[in-house]
C-alpha positions in Angstrom: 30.8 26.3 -11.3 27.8 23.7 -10.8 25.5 25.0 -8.0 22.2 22.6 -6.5 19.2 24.2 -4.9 15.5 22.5 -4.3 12.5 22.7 -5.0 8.8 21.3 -4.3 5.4 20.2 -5.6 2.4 18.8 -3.8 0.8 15.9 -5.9 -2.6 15.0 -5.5 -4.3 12.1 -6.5 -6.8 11.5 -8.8 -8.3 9.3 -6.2 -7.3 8.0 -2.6 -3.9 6.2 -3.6 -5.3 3.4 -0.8 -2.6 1.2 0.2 -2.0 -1.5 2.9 -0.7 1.6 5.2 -3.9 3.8 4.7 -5.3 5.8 1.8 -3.1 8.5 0.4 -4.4 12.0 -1.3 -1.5 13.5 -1.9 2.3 13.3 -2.2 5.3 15.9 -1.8 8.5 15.7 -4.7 11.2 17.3 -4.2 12.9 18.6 -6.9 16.9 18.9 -7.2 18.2 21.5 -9.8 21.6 21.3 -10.5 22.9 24.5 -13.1 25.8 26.8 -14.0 25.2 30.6 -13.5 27.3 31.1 -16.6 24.9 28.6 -18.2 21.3 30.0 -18.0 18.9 28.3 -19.0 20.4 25.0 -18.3 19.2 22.9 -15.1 19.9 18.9 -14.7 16.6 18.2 -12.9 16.2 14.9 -10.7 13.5 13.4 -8.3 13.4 13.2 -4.5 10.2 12.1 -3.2 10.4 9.5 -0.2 7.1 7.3 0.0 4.9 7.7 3.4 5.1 4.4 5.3 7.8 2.9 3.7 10.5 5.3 2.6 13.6 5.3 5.0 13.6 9.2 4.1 10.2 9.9 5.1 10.8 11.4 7.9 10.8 15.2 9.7 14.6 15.9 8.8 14.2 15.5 5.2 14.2 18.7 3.7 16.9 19.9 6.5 18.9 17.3 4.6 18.8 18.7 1.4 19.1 21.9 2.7 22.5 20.7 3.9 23.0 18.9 0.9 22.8 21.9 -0.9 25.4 24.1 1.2 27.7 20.9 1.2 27.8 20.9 -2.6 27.6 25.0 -3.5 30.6 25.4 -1.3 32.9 22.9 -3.0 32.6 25.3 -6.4 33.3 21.9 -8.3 32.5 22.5 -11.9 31.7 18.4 -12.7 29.4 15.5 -10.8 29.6 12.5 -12.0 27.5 10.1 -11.3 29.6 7.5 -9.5 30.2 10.4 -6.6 26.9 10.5 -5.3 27.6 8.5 -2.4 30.3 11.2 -1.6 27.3 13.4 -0.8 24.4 11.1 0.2 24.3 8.2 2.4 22.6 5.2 2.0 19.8 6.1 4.6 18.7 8.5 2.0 17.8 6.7 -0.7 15.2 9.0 -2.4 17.6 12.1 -2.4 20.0 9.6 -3.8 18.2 8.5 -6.7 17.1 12.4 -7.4 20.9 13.6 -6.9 21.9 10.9 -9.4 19.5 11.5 -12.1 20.0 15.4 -11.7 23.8 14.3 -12.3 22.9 12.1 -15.4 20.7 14.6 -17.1 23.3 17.8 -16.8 25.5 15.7 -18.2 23.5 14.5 -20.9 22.3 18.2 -22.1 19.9 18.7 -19.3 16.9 17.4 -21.6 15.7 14.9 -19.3 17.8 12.3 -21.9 19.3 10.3 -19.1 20.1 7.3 -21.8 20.2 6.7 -25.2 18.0 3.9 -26.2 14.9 3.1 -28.6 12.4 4.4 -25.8 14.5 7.5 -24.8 14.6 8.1 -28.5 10.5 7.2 -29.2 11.5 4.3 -31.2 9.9 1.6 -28.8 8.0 1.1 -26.3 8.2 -0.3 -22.5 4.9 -2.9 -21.6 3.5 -2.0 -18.2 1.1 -4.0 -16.2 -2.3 -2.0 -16.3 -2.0 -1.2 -11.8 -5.5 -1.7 -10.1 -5.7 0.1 -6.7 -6.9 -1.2 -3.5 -10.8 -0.1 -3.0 -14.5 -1.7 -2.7 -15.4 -4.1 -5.0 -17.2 -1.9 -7.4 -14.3 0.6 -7.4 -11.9 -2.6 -8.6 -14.1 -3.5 -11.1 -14.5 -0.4 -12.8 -10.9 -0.1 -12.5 -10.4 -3.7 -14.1 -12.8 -3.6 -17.1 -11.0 0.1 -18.3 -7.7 -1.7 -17.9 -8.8 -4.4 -20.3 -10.7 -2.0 -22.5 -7.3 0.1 -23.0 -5.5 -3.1 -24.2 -3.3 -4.2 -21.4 -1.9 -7.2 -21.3 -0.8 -7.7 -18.1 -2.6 -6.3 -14.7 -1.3 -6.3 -11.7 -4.2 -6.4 -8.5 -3.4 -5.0 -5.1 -5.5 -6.9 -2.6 -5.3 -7.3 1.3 -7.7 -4.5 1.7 -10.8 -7.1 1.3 -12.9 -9.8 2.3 -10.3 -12.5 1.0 -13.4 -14.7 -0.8 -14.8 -11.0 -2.4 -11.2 -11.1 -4.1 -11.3 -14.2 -5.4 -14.4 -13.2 -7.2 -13.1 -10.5 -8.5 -10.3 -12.5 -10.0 -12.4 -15.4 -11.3 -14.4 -12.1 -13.0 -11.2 -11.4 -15.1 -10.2 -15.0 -16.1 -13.8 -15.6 -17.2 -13.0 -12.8 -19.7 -9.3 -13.6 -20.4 -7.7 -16.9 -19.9 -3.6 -16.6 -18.6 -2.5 -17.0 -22.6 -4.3 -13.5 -22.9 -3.8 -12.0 -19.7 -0.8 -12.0 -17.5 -2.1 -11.6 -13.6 0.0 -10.4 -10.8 -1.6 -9.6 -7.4 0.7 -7.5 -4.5 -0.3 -8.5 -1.2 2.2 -5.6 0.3 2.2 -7.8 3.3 -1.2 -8.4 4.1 -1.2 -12.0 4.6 -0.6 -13.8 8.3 2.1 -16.0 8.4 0.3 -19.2 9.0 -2.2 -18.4 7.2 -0.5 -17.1 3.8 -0.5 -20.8 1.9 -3.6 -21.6 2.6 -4.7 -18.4 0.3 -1.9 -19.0 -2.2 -3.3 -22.3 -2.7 -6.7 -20.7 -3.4 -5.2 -18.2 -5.5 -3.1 -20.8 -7.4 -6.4 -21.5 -9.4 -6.3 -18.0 -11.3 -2.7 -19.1 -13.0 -1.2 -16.0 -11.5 2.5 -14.6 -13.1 3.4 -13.9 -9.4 2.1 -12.1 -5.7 4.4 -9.6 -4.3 5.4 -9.8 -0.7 2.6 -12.2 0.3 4.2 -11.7 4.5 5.3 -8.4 6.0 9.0 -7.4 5.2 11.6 -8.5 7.9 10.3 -12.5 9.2 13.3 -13.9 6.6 12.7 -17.5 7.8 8.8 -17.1 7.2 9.1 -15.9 3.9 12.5 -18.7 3.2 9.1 -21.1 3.4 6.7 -19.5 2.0 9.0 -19.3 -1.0 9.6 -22.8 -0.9 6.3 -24.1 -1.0 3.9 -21.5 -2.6 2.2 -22.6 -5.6 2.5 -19.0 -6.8 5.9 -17.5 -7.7 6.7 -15.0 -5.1 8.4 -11.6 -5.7 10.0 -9.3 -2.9 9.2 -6.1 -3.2 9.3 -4.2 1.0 11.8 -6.6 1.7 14.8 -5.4 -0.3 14.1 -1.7 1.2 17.3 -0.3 3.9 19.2 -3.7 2.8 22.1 -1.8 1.4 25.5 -3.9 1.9 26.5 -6.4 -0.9 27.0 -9.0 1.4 23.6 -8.7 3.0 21.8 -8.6 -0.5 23.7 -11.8 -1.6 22.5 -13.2 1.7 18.9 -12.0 1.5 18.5 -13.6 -1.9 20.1 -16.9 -1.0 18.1 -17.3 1.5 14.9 -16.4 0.9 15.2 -17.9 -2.6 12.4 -15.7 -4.4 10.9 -16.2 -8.1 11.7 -12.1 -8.4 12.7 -8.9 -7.0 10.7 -5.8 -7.6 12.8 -2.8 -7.9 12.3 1.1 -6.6 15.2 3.4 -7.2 13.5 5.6 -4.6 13.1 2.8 -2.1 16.0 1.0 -2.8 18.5 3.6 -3.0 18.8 5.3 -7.0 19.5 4.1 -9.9 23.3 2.5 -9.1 21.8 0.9 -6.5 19.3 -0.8 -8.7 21.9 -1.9 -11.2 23.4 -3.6 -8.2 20.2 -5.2 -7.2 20.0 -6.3 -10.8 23.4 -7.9 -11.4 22.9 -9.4 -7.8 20.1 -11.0 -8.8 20.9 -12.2 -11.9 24.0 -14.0 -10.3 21.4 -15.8 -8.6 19.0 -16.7 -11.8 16.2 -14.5 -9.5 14.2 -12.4 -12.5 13.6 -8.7 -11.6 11.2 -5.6 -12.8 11.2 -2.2 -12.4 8.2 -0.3 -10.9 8.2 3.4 -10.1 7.0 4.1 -6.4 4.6 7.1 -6.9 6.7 9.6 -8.2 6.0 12.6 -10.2 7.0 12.1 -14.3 10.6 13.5 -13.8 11.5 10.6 -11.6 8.9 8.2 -13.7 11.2 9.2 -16.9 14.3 8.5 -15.3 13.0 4.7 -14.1 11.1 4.2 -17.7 14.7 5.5 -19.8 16.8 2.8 -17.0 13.9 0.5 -18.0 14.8 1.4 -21.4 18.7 0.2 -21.1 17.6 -3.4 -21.4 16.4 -5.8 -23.9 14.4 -7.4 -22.5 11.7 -5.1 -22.9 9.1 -8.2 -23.3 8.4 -8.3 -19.7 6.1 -6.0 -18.5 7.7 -3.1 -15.7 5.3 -1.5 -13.1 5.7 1.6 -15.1 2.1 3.2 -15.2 1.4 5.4 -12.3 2.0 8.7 -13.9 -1.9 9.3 -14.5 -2.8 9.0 -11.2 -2.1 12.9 -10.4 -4.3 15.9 -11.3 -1.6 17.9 -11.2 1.5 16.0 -12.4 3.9 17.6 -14.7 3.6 17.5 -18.1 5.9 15.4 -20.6 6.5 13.6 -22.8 5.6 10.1 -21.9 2.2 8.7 -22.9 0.1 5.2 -22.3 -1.1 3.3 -25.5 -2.3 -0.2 -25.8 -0.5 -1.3 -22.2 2.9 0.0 -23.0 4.9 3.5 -21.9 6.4 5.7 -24.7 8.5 8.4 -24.8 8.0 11.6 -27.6 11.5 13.6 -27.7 9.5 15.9 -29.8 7.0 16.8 -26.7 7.3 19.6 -24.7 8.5 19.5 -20.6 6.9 21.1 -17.7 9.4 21.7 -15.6 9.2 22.1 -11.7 9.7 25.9 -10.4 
């Protein structure tokens, strides 16, 4: 019979992770092991790790939750979880112990070899383009940052900014496209927020200039009418990133998207609710003709791997996912997925760590 227990990991950074909610040194995963004791050896593994500041999980009760979770689950003595019964066990205000339940579900069915899908990354056939992710920090930090990215061959980066004097950011910027043009370089900047509301496209008109790809959640999350505008008059394609987080219902997605009419949606399966939640996202969206990416939200490389092998599922591999966060830990465990020339791979052949 299938039996779940937990487990944990303190991340730390490489550097302040400095975000519009404060600088972060380290990050707690939870890990979910889901096994047969007639099986040793043999442990579906997935990711819980609810973000500080935005997660709906991040809270106090959390790991009384899984500990609930777990006595819910051992004394059912079920011997099969698929994956379309996670909601059986976890609400929708967890959506970080979702997304870990379901890919703990996916890879104990699949062999429990952190193989969630079968596709030309899972199988190190191809791989996934990832925009080259430049913190938040002082100027010189982001220019360091900047000229490695461009130096390791990426083709797309994507800027956080809000943390700056806004006219030290536009010279940091015009410092990239005087080094590549937009048919080199594909630019996206995430705001996460930062802008005022009356004051937001007056700076996307000045950052128009750069030919950006796109800004990410140029307003805080929540003022739908605000953003309705912004959308509808911002020289720069905008994509929703915060805003999509603890919408959950159908009806209210369909509703969110029609109204706020965005260029793009950013998706989180630990912010937005796992990975069947995303595929809803996605098949909402493209209803609407609203593009979509995929970016991880800080997570350790077991729930990294299960984003990248979803990112995998699609063809349309072309467009770059925010996919390249699994450097930024000192102590993040080790697999098989590795950076070259701006794109994500996956090596079957490579050896997992695997959480304790």
């Amino acid at each position: 019979m299938l039996q779940l227990r937990y487990s944990q990991r303190v991340l730390r950074f490489n550097f302040p992770a400095r975000t519009s909610r404060g600088a972060l040194t380290e990050h707690v995963a939870w890990y979910l092991h889901l096994f047969d004791p007639a099986q040793p050896g043999r442990e579906g593994i997935g990711e819980a790790a609810p973000l500080a500041g935005l997660s709906p999980d991040y809270k106090p009760g959390f790991e009384a939750q899984l500990q609930k979770l777990c006595s819910d689950f051992n004394n059912l003595n079920t011997s099969a979880l698929e994956p379309e019964e996670i909601a059986k066990f976890v609400g929708p205000e967890w959506p970080a112990l979702r997304f870990g339940l379901e890919t703990a579900a996916l890879d104990w069915q699949h062999g429990a070899r952190r193989h969630l899908y079968d596709n030309a990354f899972s199988r190190g056939e191809a791989g996934v383009p990832i925009n080259g992710l430049v913190w938040m920090g002082d100027a010189g930090f982001m220019r360091e940052q900047i000229q490695k990215k461009l130096a390791d061959g990426y083709s797309c980066l994507k800027l956080k900014i809000g943390s700056l004097d806004f006219g030290t950011e536009l010279r940091l910027l015009a410092e990239i496209r005087a080094v590549a043009g937009p048919a080199e370089l594909t630019l996206r900047v995430d705001a996460n927020g930062a802008f005022a509301p009356n004051e937001a496209l007056s700076k996307l008109e000045r950052l128009a200039q750069f030919e950006l790809h796109s800004i990410e959640q140029p307003i805080g999350a929540g003022q739908i009418e605000r953003m309705a505008a912004v959308c509808q008059r911002s020289p720069v394609p905008v994509a929703l990133d915060e805003e999509l987080i603890g919408v959950t219902q159908p009806a209210a997605q369909v509703a969110l998207l029609e109204r706020i009419k965005p260029a793009y949606i950013i998706l989180k399966p630990t912010l937005v609710g796992g990975l069947q939640a995303t595929l809803e996202w996605v098949a909402t969206a493209e209803a609407l003709d609203i593009a979509w990416w995929l970016t991880s939200a800080l997570e350790s490389n077991i729930g990294l791997n299960a984003i990248s092998q979803l990112a995998g599922q699609y063809a349309r591999l072309g467009f770059a996912q925010g996919l390249g966060t699994g450097q930024l830990y000192h102590n993040n465990l080790a697999a098989p997925l590795y950076i070259e020339a701006g794109q994500l791979y996956y090596n079957p052949q490579t050896h997992w760590e695997l959480p304790g």
